[in-house]
N, C-alpha and C positions, 0 to 999 in steps of 0.2 A: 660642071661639077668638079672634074680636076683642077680647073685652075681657081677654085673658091679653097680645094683644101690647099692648095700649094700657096695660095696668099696665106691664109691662117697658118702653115706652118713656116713661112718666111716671116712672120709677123712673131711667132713665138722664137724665131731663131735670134730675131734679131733682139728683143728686149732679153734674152737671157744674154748674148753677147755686151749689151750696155751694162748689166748688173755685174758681169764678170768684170768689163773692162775699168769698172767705179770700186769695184771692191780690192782689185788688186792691187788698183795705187793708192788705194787705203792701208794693202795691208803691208804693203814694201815698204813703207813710213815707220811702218810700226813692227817689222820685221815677222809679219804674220805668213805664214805658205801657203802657196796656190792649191795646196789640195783641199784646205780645212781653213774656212775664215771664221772666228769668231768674235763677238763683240761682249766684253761682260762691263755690266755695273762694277758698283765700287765696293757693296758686299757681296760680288761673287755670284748670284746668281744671273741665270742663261734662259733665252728663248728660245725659241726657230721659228724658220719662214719657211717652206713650202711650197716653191712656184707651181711645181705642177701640179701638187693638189691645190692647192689656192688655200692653205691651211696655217693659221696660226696658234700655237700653244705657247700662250705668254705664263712665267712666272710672277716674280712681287715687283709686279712693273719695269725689268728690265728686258732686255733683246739682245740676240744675238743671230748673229745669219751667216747660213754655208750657203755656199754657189756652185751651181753648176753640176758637172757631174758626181761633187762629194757629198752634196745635196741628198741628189738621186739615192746613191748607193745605201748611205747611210740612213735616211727617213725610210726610204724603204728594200726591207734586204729582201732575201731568194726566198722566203718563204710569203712572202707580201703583206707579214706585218709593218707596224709603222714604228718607229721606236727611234726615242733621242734623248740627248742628255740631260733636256730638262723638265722633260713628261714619262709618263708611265708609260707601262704597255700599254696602256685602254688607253692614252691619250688624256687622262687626267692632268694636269699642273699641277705641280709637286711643292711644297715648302722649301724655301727659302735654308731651314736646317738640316732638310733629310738630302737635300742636293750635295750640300756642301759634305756632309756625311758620305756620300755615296761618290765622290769627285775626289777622295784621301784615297780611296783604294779602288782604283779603278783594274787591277787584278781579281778584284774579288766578285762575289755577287751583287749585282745591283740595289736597288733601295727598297726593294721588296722585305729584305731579312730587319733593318733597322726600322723600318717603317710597323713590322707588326710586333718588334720587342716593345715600343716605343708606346704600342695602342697596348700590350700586354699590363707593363709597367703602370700606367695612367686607368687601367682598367681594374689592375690589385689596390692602388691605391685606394682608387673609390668604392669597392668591395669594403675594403677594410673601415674608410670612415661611415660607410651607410651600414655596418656590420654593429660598432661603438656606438651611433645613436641609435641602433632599433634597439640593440643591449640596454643603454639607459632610460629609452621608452617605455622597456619590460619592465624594468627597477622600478621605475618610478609610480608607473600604473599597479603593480603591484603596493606600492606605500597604501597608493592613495586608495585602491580597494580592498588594504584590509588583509591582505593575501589571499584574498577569495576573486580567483580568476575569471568565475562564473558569473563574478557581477550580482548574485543574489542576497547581498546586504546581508553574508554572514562574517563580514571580514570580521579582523579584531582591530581598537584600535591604533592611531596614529604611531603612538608613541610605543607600543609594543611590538610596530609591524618594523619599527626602524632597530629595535633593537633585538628582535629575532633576526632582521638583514645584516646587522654588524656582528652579530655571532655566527649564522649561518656561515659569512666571509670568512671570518676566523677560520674555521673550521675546514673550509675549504683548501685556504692558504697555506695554515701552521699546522693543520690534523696531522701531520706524519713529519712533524719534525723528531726523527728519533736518533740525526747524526749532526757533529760539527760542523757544518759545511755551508758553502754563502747557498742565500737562495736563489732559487733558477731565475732567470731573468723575465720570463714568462709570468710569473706567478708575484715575482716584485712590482710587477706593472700590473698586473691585474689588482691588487691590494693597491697601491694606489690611484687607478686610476675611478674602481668603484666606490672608495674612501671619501672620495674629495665628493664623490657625487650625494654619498648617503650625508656627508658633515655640511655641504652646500643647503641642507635644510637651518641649518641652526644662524644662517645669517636675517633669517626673518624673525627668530626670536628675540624681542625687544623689546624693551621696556622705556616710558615716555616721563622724561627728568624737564625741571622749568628751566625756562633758555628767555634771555634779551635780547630781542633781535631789535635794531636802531633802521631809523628810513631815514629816507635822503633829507628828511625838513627837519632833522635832530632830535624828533622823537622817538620815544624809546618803549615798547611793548613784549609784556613776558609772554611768553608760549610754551610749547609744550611740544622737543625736540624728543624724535628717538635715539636711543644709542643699544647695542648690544648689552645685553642680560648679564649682572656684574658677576654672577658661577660661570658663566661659558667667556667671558671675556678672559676671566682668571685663571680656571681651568683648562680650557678647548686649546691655549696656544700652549701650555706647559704638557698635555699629552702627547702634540703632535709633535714634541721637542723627547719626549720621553720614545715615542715609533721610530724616528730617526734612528735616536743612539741604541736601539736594537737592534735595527735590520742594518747599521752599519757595523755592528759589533760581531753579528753573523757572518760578515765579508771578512772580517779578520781571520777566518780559521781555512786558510788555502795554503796547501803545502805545508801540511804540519806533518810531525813528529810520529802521530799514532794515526793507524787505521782502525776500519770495523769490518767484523766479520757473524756473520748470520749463526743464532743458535742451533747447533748441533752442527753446524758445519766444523771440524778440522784445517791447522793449516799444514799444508804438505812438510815435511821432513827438512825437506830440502829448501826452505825459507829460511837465511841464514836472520829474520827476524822471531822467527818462533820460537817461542819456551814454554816449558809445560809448566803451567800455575792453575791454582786452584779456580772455581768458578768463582767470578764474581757474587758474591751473595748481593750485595745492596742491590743488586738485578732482577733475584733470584721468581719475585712476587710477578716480574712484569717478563714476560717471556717470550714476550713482542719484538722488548728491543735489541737490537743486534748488541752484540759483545765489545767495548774497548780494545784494543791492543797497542801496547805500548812494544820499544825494543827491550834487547835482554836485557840492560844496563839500567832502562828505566829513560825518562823522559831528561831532555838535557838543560841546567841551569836558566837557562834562556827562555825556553819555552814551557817551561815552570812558573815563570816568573811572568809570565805571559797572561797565562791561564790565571793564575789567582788575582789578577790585577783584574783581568775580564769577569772575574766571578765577584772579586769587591763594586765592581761599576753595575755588574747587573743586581748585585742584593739590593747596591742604593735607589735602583730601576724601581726593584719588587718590593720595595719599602714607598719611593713617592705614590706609584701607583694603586696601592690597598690606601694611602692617604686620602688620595683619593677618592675613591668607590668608596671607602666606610665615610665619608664626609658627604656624599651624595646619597649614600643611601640612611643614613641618619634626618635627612633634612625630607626624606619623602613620611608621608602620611602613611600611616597604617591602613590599612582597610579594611572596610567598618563587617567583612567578613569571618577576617581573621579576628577581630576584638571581640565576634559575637563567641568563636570556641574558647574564650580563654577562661580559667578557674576562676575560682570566687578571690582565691589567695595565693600569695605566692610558695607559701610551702606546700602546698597541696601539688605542686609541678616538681619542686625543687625535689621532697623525699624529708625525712626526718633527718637521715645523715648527715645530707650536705646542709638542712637549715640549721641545725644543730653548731654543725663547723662556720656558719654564716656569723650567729649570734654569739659567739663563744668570745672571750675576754680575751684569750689566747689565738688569736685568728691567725693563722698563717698559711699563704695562698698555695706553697710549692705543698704543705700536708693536706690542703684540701685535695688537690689533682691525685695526691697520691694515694687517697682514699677509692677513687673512681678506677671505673673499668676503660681505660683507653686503648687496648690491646689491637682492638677494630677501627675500620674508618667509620664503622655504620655503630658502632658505640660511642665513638668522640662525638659523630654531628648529634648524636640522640643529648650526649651530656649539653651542648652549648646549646639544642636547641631550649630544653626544660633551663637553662638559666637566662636567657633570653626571655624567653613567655615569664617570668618569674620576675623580673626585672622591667618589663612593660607593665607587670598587674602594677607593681608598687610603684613605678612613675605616674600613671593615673591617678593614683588614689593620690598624690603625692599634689598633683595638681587638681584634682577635686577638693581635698582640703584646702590648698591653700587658695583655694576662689570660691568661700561658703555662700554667694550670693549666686553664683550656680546651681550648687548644692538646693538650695535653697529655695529655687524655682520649680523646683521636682518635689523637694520634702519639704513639706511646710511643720512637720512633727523636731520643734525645737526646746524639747524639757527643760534643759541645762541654764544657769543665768551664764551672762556673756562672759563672765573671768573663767567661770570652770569649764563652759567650750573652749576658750582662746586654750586655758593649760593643757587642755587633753591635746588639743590641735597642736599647739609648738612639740608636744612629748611625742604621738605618733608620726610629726612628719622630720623630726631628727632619728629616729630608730627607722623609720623606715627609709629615710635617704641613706644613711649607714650602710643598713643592710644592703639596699641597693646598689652602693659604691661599690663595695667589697665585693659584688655578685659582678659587676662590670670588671673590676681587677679579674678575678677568675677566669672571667669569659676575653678579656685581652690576651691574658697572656697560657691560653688555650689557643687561641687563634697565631698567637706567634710561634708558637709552639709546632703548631702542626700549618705552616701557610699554605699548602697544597686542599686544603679542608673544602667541602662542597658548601656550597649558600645551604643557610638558616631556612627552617619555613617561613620565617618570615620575610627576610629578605626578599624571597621568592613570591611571596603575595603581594608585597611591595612592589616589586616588577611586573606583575601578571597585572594589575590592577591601576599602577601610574597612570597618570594621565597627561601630564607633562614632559614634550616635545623633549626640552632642554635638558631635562635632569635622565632623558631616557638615552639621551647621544652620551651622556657625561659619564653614566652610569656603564652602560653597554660598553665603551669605549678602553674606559679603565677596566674593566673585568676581562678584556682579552688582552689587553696588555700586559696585565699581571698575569694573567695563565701562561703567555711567551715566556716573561723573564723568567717565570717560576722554570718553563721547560726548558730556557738554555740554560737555569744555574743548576737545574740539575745532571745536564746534559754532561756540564763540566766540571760537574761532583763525580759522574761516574770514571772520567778520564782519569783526573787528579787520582781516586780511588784506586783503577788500574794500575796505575806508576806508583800507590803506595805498595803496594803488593809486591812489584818487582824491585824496589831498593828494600824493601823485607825481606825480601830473598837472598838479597847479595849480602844484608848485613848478619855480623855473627852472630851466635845462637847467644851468645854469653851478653851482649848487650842490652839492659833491659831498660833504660834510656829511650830507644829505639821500640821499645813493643809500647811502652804506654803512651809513647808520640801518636803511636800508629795505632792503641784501641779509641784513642780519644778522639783523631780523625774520623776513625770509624762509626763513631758514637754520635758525632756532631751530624755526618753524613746521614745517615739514619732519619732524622727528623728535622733536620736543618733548619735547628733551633738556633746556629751559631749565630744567624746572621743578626738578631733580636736580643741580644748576648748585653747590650749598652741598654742602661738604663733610659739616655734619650731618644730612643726613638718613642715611649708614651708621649711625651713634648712633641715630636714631630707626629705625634698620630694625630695630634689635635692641629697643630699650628704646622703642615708639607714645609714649605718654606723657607721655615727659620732654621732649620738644622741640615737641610738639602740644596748645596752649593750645587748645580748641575748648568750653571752659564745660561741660566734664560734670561735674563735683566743683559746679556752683551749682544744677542740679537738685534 
């Protein structure tokens, strides 16, 4: 029995003796030390060998081998774990990166620390994009049921569910826009990224135009190709050109001139920017928003010049954009709801007053307004909505006369010979296009008047009741854009306002020059009627386009 274990351990002296005595004049060639031999591939990663356990832990296909007692020591220390350069504690096989990771700083901790940042990082990742698609799963199943999450076929639909999600957004994103300031990065990428998801519907609306398609034997057959819907083709790229130059015109107010400070809050004494000045009135209704402040001196040439430049780019924002929306919502159908409450006539909505001033030889629209109560928001929208309903009766009958073989399908009670219908018929439908022109003059330049004005009832029945996809993204789209420009131009109405206040202050009492510069600003601020001040913007309420240079044709 002894001399069986003395063979086996002569037998194991001597094959480690052979590895030793191959390895070494391996490694004097290559200027490697007797204590530690190792062999690495060409990118750097390492194995081991193991004689006495008879154990290999290969990496990405390369080897390396210690001998001997450095072997020993090192595969296994004093506690009789097993551990090496190119395995885990547990004896795993490590990557190829977390080695080479782990072999830069070998002072430090092993590949434990980089190895579970590593799964950390790879594991937020994937959080994050399986967080984005269950998010647009939500969206999306939300469209398509209506926003009845319960699935019981009470949704509403298609087109009204996408344009409660583009205002819902809105609201989200812009509802507290009430300072200068860029938007948070968060909230930039949320607006966009749910934008693209709700506007990715509008690439399946499409209309089928005839096409010649030629085959290989030189024949030629017309078909019937789709292409995008000529309002969203027209429209959809000039909006998405109009959100740009907003949210980058919000970037431009960092490191400005004036701060804000919360109502009722004081600024300390000792703020060598504090001056005591009156409150802002143009504020005065909204009590929400925190207060302007300019320095004592007032705001400087520069960033004066700044500001009013940002407020001319944004009037021409809040001008293409109502171009918009009233061009979209002029082309939707009334619905056969609201047409059942409407009067028999149009003065019967109108009032004696205002028809009175309608039909009058002497018409003049700024005396008409000045007859009316517009002192409220909830008396303006009452006046535009009764000239609206007033101005549908008489387009109707406007088109019921002039298509008597309509007429005519319903009433067969025709007394009249054919010359004295046709006279009555040209006589009623030139007085009442007239009238109805003039009643649209009114009802313009009421709306330009006051641009911050809530939707007509009609309008609003129009939206509630649309049924078309396209005109409901075009619609929805433009009305929150125009609510933004409306609230950055007045954001920086109130600024501008501030700094008039404070060179009012510095200027002298005797200059009167200076007070009616500064009631007129005041004046114009108020109703920010300036912006509508040009006669062509009627032209560009009909034709966006032609009068609104804004670089989409250099795209």
């Amino acid at each position: 029995m002894d001399r069986g274990l003395s063979a086996e351990e002569d037998l194991m002296a001597r094959m480690k003796g052979m590895l030793s005595n191959s390895f070494s004049e391996a490694g004097s060639g290559r200027g490697i030390s007797d204590d530690r031999l190792e062999q690495r591939s060409i990118d750097g990663a390492s194995s081991s060998f193991s004689i006495d356990g008879c154990s290999e832990a290969l990496g990405d296909g390369d080897m390396s081998y210690t001998t001997g007692d450095t072997l020993n020591g090192h595969a296994h220390g004093e506690d009789g774990t097993s551990s090496s350069d190119g395995s885990s504690p547990l004896g795993w096989p490590l990557g190829r990166r977390e080695r080479s990771g782990s072999e830069a700083s070998p002072g430090g901790p092993k590949l434990h620390g980089n190895s579970s940042f590593m799964w950390e990082e790879k594991r937020e990742k994937r959080e994050t994009e399986l967080s984005e698609v269950e998010m647009m799963k939500e969206r999306f199943a939300k469209l398509l049921l209506g926003e009845d999450m319960s699935g019981g076929g009470k949704g509403v639909c298609t087109a009204l569910a996408i344009s409660n999600a583009i205002t819902n957004l809105s609201a989200s994103v812009f509802g507290e826009l009430w300072r200068l300031e860029p938007l948070a990065p968060e909230r930039r990428t949320m607006w966009r990224r749910e934008m693209e998801w709700l506007l990715s519907v509008s690439d399946h609306v499409v209309e089928l135009v005839p096409s010649w398609q030629t085959f290989p034997d030189g024949s030629s057959l017309e078909v019937m190709v789709s292409r995008p819907r000529s309002d969203l083709h027209v429209n959809l790229p000039a909006l998405r050109k109009l959100d740009t130059m907003l949210l980058d015109s919000l970037e431009n107010f960092h490191d400005t001139d004036f701060w804000y400070v919360d109502r009722g809050i004081a600024v300390a004494d000792k703020d060598p920017r504090n001056v005591n000045r009156h409150p802002v009135q143009r504020q005065e209704e909204k009590w929400w928003l925190p207060t302007p402040k300019v320095p004592n001196t007032g705001l400087s040439e520069d960033t004066r010049k700044k500001l009013q430049y940002q407020r001319e780019c944004t009037s021409q924002i809040l001008k293409a954009a109502m171009a918009i929306n009233g061009s979209v919502l002029s082309e939707m159908e009334a619905p056969e709801v609201y047409l059942e409450s409407l009067p028999k006539n149009g003065k019967t909505s109108l009032g004696n007053t205002i028809y009175a001033s309608l039909v009058s030889d002497n018409f003049n629209p700024e005396a008409v307004l000045s007859t009316v109560d517009l002192s409220t928001e909830h008396s303006t929208l009452e006046i535009a909505n009764r000239l609206e309903t007033a101005i549908l009766v008489w387009r109707r009958k406007i088109h019921n006369k002039s298509n008597p073989n309509l007429a005519n399908a319903k009433d067969h009670r025709f007394a009249k010979s054919s010359w004295g219908m046709m006279k009555d018929l040209v006589g009623d439908v030139d007085k009442r296009e007239l009238i109805a022109d003039r009643a649209e003059t009114i009802l313009l330049m009421l709306k330009q008047k006051f641009p911050g004005l809530p939707q007509t009832a009609l309008d609003m029945n129009k939206i509630q009741f649309n049924k078309d996809v396209g005109q409901s993204i075009l619609e929805s789209y433009s009305r929150v854009l125009e609510s933004l420009a409306f609230n950055i131009l007045a954001r920086v109405d109130d600024v501008l306002y501030a700094d008039d206040l404070a060179r009012r202050s510095l200027a002298p009492p005797a200059s009167s020059g200076s007070g009616r510069s500064f009631s007129s600003t005041q004046r114009s601020m108020n109703d920010l009627s300036y912006l509508f001040e040009n006669d062509d913007y009627i032209e560009s309420e009909r034709h966006p386009w032609k009068q609104l240079d804004l670089g989409w044709d250099k795209d």
